[in-house]
PDB file of N, CA, C and O in Angstrom, chain B, residues numbered from 101:
ATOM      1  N   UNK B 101     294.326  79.542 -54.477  1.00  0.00           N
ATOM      2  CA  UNK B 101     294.164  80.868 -53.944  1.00  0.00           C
ATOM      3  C   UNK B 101     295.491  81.261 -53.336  1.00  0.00           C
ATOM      4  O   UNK B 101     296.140  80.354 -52.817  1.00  0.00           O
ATOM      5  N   UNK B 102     295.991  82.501 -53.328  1.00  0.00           N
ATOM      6  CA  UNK B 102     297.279  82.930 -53.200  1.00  0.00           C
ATOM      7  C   UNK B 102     296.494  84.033 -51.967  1.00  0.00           C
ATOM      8  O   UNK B 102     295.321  84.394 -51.864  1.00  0.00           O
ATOM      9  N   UNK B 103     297.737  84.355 -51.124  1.00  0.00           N
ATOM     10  CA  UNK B 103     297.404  85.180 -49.945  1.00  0.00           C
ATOM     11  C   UNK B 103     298.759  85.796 -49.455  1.00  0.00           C
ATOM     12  O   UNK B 103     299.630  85.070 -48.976  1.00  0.00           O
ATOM     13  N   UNK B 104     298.952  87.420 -49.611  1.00  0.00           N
ATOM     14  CA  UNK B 104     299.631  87.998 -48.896  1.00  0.00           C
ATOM     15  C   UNK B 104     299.224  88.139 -47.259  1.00  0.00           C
ATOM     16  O   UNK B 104     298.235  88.826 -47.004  1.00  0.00           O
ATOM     17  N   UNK B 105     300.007  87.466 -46.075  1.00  0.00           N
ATOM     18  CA  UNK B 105     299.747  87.929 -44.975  1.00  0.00           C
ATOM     19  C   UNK B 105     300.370  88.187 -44.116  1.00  0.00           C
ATOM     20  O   UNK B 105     301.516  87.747 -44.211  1.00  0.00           O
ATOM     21  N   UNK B 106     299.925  89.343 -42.275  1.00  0.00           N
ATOM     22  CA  UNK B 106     300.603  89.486 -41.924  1.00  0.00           C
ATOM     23  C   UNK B 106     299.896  88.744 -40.094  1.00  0.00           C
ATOM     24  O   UNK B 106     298.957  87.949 -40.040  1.00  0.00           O
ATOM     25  N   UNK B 107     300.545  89.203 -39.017  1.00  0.00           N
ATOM     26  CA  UNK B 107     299.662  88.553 -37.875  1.00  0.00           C
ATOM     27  C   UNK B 107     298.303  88.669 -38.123  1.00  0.00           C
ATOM     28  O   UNK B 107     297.513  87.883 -37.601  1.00  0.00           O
ATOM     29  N   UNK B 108     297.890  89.691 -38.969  1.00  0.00           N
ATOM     30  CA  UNK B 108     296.746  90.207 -38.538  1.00  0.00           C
ATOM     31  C   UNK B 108     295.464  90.182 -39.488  1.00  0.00           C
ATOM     32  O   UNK B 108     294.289  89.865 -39.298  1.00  0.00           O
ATOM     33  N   UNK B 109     296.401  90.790 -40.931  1.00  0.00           N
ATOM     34  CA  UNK B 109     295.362  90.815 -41.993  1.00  0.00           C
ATOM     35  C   UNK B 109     296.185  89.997 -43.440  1.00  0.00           C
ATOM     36  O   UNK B 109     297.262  90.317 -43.942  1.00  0.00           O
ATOM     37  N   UNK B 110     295.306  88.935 -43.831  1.00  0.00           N
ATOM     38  CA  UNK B 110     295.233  88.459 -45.131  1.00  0.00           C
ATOM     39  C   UNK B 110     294.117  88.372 -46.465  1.00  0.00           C
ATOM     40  O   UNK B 110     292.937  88.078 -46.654  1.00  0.00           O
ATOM     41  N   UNK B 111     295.295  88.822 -47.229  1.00  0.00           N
ATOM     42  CA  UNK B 111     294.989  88.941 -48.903  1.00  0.00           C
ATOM     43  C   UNK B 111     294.063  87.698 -49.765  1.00  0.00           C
ATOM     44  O   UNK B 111     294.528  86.951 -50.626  1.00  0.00           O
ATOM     45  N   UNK B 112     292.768  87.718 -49.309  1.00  0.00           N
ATOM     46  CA  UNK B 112     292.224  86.668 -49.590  1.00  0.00           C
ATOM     47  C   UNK B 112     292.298  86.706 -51.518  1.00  0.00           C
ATOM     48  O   UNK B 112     291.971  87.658 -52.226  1.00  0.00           O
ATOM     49  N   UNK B 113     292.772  85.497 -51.924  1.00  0.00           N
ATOM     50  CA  UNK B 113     292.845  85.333 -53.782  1.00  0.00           C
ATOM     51  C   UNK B 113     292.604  84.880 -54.248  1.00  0.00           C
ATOM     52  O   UNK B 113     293.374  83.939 -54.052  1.00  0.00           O
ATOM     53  N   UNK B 114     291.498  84.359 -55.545  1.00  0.00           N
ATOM     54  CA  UNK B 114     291.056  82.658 -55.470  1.00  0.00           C
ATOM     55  C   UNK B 114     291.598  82.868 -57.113  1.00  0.00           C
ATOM     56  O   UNK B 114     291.619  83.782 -57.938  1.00  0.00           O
ATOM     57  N   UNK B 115     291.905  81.809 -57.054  1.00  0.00           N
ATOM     58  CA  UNK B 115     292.519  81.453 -58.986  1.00  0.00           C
ATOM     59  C   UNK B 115     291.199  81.119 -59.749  1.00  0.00           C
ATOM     60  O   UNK B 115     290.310  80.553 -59.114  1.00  0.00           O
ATOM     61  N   UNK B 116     291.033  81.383 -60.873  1.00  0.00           N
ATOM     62  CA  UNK B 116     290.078  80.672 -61.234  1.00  0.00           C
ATOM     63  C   UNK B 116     290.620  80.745 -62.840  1.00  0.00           C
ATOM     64  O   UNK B 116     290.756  81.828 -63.410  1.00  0.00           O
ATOM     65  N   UNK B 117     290.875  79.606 -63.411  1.00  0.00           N
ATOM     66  CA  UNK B 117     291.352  79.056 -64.581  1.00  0.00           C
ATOM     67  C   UNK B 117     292.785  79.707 -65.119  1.00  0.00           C
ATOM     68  O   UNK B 117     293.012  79.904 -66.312  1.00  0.00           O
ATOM     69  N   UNK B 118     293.803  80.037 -63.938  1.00  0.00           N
ATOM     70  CA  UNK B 118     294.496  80.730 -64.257  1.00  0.00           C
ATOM     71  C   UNK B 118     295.382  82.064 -63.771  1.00  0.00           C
ATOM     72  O   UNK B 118     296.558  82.410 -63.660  1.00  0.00           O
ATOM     73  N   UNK B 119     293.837  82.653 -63.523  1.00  0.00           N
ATOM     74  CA  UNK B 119     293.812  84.194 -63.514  1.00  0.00           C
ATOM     75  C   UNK B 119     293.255  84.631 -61.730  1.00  0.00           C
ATOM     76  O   UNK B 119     292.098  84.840 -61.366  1.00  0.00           O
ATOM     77  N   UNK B 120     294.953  84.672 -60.597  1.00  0.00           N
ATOM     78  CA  UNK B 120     294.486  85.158 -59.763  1.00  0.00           C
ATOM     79  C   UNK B 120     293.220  86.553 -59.483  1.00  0.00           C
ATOM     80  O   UNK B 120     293.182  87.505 -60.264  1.00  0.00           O
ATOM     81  N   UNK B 121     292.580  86.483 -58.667  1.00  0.00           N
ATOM     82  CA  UNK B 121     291.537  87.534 -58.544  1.00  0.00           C
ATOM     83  C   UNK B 121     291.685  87.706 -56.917  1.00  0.00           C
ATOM     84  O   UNK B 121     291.949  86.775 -56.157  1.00  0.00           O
ATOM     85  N   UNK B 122     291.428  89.314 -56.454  1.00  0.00           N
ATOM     86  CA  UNK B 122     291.481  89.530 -55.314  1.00  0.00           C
ATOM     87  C   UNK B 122     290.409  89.593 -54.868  1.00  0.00           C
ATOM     88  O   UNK B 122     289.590  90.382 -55.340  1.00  0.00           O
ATOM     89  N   UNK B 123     290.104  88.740 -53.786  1.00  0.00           N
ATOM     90  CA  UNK B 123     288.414  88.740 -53.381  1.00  0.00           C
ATOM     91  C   UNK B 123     288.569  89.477 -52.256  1.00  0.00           C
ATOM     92  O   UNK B 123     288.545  90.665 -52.577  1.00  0.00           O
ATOM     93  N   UNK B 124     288.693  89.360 -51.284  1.00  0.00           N
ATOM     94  CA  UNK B 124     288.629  90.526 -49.883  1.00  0.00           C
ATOM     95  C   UNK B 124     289.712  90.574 -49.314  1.00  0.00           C
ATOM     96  O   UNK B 124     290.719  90.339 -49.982  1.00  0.00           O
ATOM     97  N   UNK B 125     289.836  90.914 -47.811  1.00  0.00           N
ATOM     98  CA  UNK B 125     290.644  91.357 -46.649  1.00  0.00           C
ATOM     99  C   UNK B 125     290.133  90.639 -45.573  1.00  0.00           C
ATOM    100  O   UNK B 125     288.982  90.760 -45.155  1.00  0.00           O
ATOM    101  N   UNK B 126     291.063  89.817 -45.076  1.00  0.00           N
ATOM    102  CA  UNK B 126     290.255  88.864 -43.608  1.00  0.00           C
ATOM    103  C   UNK B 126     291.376  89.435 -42.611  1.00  0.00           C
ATOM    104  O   UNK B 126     292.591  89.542 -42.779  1.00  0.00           O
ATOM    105  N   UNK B 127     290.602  89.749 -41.572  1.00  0.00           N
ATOM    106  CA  UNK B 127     290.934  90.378 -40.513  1.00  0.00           C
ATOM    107  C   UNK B 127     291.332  89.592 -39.475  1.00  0.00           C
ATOM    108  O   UNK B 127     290.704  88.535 -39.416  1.00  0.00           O
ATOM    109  N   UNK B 128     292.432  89.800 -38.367  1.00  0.00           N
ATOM    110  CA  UNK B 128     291.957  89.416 -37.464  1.00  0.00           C
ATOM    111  C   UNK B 128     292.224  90.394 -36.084  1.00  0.00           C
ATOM    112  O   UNK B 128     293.348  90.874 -35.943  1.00  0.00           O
ATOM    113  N   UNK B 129     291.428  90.606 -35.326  1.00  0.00           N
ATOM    114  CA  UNK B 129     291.485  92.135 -34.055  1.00  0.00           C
ATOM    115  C   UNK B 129     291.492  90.870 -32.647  1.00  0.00           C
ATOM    116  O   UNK B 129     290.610  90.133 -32.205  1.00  0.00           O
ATOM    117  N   UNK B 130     292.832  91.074 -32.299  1.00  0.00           N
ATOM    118  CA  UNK B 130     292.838  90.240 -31.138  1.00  0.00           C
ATOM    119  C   UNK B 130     292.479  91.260 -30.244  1.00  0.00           C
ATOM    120  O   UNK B 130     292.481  92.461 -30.513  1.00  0.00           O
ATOM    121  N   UNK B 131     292.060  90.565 -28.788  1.00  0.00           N
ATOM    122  CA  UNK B 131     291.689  91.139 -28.030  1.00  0.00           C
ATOM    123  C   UNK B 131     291.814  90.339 -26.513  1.00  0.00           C
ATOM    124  O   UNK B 131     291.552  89.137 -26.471  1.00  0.00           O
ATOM    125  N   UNK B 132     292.184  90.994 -25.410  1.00  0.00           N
ATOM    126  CA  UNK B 132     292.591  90.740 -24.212  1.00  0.00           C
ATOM    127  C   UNK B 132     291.728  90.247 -23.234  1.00  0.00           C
ATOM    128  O   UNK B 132     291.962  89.395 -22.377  1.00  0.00           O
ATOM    129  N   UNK B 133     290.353  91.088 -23.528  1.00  0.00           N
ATOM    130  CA  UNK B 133     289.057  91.420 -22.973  1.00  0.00           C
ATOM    131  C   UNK B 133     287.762  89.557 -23.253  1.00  0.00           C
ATOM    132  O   UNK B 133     287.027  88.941 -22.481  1.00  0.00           O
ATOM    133  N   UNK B 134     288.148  89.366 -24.747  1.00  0.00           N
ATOM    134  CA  UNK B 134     287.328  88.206 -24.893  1.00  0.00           C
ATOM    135  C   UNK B 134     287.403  87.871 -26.079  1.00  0.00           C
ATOM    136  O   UNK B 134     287.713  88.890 -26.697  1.00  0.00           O
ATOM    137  N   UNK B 135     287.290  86.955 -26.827  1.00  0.00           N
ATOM    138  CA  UNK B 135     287.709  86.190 -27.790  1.00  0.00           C
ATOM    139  C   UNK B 135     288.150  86.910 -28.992  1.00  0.00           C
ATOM    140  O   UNK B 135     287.726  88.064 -29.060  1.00  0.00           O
ATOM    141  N   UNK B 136     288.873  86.526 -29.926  1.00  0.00           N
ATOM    142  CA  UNK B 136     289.828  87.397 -30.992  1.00  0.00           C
ATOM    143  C   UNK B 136     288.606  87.709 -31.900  1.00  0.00           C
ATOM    144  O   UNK B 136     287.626  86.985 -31.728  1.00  0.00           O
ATOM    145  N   UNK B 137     288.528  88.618 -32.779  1.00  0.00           N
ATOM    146  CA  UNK B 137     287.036  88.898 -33.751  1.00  0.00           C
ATOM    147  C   UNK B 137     288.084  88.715 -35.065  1.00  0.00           C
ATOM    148  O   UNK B 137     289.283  88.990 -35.102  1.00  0.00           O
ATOM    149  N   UNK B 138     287.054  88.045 -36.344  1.00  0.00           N
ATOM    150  CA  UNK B 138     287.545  87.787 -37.489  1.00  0.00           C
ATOM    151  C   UNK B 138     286.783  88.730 -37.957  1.00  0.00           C
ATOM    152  O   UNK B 138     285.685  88.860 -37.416  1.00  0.00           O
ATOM    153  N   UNK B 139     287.236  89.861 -39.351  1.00  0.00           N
ATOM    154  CA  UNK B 139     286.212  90.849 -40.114  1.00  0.00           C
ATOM    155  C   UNK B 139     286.478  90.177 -41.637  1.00  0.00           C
ATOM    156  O   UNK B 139     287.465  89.516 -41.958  1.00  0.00           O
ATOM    157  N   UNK B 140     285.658  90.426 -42.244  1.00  0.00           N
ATOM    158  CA  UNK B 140     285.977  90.167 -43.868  1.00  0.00           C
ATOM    159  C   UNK B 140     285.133  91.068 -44.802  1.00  0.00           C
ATOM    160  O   UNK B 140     283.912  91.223 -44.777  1.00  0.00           O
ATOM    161  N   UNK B 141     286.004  91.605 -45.595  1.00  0.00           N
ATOM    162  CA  UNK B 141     285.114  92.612 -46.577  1.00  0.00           C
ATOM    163  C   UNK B 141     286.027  92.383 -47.853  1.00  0.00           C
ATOM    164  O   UNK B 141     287.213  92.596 -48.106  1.00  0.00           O
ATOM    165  N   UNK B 142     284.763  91.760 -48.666  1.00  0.00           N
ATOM    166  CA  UNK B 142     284.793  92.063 -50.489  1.00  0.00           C
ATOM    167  C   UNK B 142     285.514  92.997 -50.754  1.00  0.00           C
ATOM    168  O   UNK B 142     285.281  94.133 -50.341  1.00  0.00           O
ATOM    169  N   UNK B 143     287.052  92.537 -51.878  1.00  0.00           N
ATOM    170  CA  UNK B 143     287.231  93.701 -52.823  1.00  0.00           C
ATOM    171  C   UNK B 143     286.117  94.479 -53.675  1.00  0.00           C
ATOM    172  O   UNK B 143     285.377  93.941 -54.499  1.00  0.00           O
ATOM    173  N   UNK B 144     286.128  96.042 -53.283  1.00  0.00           N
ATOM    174  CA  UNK B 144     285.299  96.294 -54.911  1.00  0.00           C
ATOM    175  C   UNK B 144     285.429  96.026 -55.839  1.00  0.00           C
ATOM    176  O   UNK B 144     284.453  96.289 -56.542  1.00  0.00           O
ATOM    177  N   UNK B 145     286.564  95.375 -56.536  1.00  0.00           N
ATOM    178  CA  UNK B 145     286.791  94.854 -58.293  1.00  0.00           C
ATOM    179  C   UNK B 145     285.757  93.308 -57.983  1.00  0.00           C
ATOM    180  O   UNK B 145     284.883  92.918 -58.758  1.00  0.00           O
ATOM    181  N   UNK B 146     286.137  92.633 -56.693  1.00  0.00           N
ATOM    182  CA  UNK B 146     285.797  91.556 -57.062  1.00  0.00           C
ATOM    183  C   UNK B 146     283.624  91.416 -57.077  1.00  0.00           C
ATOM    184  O   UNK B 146     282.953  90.754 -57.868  1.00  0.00           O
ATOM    185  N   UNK B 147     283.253  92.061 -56.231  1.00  0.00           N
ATOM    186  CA  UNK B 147     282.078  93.071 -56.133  1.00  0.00           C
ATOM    187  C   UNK B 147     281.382  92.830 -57.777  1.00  0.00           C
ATOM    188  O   UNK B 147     280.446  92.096 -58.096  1.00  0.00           O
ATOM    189  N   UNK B 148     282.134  93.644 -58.548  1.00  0.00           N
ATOM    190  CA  UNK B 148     281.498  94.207 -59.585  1.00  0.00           C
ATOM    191  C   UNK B 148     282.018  93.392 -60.948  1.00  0.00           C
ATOM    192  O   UNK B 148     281.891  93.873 -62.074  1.00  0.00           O
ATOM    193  N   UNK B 149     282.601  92.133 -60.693  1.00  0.00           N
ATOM    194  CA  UNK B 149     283.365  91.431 -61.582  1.00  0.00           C
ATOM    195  C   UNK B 149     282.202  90.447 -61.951  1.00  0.00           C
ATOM    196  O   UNK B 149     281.292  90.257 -61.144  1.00  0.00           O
ATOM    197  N   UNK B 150     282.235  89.715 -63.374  1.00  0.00           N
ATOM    198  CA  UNK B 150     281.482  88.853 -63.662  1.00  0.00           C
ATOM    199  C   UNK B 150     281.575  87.139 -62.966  1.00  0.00           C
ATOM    200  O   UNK B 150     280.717  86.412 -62.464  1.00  0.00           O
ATOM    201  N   UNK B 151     282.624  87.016 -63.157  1.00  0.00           N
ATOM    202  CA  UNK B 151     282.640  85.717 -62.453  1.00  0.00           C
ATOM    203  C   UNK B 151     282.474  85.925 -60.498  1.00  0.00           C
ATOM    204  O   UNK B 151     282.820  85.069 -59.684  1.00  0.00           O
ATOM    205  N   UNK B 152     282.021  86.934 -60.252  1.00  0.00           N
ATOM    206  CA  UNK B 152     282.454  86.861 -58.648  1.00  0.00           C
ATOM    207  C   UNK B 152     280.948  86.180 -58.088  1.00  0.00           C
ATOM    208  O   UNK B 152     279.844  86.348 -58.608  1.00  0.00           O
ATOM    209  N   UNK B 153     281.255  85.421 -56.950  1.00  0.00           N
ATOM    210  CA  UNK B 153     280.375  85.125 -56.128  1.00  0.00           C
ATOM    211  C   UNK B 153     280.495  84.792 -54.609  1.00  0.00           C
ATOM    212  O   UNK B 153     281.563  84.457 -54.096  1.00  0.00           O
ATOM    213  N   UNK B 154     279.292  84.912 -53.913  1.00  0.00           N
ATOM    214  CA  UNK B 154     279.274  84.830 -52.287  1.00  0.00           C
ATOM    215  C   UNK B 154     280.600  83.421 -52.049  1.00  0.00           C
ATOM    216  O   UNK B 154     280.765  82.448 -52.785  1.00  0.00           O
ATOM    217  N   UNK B 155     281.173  83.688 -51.105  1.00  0.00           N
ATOM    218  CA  UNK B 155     282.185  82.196 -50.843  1.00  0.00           C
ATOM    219  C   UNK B 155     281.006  81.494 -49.481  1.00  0.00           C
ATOM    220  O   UNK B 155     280.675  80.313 -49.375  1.00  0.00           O
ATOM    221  N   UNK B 156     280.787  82.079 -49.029  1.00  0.00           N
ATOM    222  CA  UNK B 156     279.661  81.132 -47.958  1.00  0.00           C
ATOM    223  C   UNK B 156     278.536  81.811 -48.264  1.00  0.00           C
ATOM    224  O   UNK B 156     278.532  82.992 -48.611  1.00  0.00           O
ATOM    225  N   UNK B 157     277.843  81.315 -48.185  1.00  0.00           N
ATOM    226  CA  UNK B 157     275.591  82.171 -47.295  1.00  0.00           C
ATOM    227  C   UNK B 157     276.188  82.820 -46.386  1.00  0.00           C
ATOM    228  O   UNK B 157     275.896  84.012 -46.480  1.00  0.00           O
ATOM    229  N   UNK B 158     277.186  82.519 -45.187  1.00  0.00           N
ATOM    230  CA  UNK B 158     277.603  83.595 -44.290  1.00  0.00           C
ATOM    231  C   UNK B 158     277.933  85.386 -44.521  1.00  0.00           C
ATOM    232  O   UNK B 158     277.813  86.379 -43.804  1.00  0.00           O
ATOM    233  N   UNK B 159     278.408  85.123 -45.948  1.00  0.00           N
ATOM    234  CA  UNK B 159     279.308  85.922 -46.789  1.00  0.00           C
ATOM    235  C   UNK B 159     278.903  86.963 -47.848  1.00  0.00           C
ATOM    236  O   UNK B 159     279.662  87.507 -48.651  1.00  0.00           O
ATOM    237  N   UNK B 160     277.481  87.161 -47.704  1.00  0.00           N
ATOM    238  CA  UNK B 160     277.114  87.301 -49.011  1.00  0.00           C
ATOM    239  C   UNK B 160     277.266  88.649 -49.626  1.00  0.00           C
ATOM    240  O   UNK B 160     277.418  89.715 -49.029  1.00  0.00           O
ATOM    241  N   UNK B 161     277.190  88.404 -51.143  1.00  0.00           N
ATOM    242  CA  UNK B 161     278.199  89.264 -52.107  1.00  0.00           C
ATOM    243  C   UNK B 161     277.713  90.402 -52.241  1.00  0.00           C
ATOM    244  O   UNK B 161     277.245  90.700 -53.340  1.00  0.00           O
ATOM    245  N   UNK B 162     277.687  91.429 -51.070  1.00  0.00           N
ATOM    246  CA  UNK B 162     277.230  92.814 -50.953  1.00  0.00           C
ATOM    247  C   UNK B 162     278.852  93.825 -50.314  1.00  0.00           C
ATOM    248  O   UNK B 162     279.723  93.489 -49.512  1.00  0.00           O
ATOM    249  N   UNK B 163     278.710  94.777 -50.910  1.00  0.00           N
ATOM    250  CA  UNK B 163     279.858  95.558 -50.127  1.00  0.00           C
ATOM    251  C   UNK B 163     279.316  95.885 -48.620  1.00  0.00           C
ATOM    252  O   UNK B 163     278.131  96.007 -48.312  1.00  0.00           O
ATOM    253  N   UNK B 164     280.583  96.017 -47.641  1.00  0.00           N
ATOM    254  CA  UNK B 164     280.624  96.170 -46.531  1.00  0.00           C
ATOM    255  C   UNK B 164     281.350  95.020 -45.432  1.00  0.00           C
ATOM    256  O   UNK B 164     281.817  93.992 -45.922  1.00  0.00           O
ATOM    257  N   UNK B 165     281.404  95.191 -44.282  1.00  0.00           N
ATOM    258  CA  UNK B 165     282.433  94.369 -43.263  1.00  0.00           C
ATOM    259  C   UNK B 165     281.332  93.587 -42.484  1.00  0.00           C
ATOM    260  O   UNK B 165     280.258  93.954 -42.006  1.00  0.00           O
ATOM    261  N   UNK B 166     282.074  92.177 -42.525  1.00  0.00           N
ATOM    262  CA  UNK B 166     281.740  90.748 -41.642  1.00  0.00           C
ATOM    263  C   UNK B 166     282.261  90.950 -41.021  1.00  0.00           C
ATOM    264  O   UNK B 166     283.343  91.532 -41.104  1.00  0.00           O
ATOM    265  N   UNK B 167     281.519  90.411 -39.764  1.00  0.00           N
ATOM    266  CA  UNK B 167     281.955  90.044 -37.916  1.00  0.00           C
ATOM    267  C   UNK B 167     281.673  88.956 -37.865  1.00  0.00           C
ATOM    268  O   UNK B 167     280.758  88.338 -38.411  1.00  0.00           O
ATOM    269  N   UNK B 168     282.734  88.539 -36.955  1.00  0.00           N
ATOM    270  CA  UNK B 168     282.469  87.283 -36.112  1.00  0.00           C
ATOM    271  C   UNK B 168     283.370  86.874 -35.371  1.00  0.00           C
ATOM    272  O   UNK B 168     284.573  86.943 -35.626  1.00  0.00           O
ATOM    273  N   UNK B 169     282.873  86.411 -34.385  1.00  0.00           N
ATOM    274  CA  UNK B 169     284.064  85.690 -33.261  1.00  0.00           C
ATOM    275  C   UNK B 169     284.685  84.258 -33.781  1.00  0.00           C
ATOM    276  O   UNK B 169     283.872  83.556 -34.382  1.00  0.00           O
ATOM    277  N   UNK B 170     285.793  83.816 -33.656  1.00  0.00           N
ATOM    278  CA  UNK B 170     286.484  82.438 -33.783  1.00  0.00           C
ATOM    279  C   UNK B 170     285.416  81.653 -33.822  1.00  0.00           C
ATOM    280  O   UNK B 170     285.031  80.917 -34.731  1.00  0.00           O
ATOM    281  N   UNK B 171     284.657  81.998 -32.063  1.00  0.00           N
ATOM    282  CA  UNK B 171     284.338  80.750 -31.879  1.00  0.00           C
ATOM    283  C   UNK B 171     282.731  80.297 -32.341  1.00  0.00           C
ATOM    284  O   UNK B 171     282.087  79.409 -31.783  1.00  0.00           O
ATOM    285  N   UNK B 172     282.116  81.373 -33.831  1.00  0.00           N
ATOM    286  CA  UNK B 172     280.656  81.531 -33.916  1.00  0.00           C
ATOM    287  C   UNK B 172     281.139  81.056 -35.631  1.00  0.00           C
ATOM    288  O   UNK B 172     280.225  81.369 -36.394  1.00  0.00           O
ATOM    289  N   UNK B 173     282.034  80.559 -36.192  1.00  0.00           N
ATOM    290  CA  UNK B 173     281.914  80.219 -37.395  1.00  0.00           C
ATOM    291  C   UNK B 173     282.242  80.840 -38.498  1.00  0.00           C
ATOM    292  O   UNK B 173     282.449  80.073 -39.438  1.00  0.00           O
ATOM    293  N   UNK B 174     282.388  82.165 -38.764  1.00  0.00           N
ATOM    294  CA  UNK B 174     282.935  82.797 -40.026  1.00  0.00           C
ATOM    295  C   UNK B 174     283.997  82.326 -40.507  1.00  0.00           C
ATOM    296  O   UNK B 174     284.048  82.565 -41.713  1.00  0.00           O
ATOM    297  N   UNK B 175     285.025  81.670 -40.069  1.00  0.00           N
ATOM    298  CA  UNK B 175     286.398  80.873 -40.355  1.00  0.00           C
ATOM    299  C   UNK B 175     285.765  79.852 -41.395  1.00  0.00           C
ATOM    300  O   UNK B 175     286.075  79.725 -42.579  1.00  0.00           O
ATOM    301  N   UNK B 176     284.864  79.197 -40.717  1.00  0.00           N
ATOM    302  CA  UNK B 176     284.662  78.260 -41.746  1.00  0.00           C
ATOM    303  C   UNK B 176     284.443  78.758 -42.778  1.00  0.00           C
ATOM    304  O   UNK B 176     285.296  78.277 -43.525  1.00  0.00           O
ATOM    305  N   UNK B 177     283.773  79.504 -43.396  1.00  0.00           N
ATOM    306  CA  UNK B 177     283.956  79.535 -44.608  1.00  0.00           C
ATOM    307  C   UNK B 177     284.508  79.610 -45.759  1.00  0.00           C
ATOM    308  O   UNK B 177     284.083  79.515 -46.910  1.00  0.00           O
ATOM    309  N   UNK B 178     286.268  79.933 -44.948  1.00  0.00           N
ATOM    310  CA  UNK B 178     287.572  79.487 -45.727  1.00  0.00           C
ATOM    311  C   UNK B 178     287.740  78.188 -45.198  1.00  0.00           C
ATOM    312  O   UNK B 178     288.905  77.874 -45.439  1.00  0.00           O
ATOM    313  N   UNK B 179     287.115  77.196 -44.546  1.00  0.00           N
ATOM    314  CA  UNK B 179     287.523  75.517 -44.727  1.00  0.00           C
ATOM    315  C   UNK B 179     286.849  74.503 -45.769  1.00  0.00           C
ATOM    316  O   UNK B 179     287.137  73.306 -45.796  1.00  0.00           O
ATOM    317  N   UNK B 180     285.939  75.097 -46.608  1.00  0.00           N
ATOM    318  CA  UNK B 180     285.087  74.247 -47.545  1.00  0.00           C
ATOM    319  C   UNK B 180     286.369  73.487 -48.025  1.00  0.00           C
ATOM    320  O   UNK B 180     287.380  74.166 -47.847  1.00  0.00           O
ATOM    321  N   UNK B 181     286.630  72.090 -48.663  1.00  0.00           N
ATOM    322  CA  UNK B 181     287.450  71.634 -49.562  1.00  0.00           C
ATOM    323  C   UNK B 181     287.282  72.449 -50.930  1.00  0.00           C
ATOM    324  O   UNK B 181     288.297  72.983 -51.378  1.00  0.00           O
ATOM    325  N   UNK B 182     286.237  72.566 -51.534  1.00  0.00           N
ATOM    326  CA  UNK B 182     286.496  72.923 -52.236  1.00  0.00           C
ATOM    327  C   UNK B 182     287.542  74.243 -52.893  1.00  0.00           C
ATOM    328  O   UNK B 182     288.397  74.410 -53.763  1.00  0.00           O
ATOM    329  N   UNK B 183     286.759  75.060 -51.741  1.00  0.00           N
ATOM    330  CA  UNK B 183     287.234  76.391 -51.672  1.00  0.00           C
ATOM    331  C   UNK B 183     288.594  76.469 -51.898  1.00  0.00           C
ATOM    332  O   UNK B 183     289.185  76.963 -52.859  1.00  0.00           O
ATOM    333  N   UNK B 184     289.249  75.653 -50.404  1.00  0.00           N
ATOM    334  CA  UNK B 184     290.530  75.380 -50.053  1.00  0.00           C
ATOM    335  C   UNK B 184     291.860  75.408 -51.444  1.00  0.00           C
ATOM    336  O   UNK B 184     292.952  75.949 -51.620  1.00  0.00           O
ATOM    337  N   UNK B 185     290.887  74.414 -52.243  1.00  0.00           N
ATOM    338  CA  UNK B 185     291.244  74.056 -53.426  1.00  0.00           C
ATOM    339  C   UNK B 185     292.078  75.458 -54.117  1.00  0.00           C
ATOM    340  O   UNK B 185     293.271  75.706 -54.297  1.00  0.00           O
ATOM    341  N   UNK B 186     290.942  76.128 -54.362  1.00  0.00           N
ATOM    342  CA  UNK B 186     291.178  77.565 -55.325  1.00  0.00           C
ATOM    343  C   UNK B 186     292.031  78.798 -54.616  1.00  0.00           C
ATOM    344  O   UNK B 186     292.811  79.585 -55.152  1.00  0.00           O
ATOM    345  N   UNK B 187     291.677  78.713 -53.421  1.00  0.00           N
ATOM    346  CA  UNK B 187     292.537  79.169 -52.357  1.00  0.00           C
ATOM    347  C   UNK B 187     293.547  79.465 -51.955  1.00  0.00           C
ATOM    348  O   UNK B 187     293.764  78.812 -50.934  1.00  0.00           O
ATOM    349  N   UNK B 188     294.644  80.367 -52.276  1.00  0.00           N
ATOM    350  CA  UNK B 188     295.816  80.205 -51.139  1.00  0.00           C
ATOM    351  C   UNK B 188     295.834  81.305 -50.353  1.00  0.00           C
ATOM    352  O   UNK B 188     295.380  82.372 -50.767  1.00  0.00           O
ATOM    353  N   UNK B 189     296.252  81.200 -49.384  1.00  0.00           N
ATOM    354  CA  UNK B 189     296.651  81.838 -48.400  1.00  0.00           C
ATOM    355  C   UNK B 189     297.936  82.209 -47.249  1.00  0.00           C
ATOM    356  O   UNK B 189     297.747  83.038 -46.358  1.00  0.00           O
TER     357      UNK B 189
END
């Protein structure tokens, strides 16, 4: 998986036999007040593509934006090994 990023937001990409694909936008909204929030939302190509699928049960493959705090788990679902594998970032 290949990933353009910056402090804030990365180009989530997963390879699959080859052929990078852009799967979403992972966020991150720091904050002063109380813990940093992670967002993640599905590309529409990847949405409506044949090979696409949920990357966690957390995640699942509907359009629209994920929440979550650091410290409640949405991260993980970019730590599977496997994932990791197909992954860059």
């Amino acid at each position: 998986m290949t990933a353009a990023s910056d402090a804030r937001n990365v180009e989530v990409h997963l390879d699959l036999d080859g052929s990078p694909q852009r799967v979403g936008l992972l966020r991150r909204h720091a904050s002063r007040q109380q813990a940093d929030t992670l967002t993640f939302e599905y590309d529409p190509a990847w949405l409506e593509g044949d090979q696409s699928f949920e990357l966690d049960p957390g995640l699942p493959l509907t359009a629209g934006l994920f929440e979550a705090t650091r410290s409640n788990g949405m991260a993980s679902a970019f730590e599977h090994d496997d994932l990791k594998r197909a992954l860059v970032i």
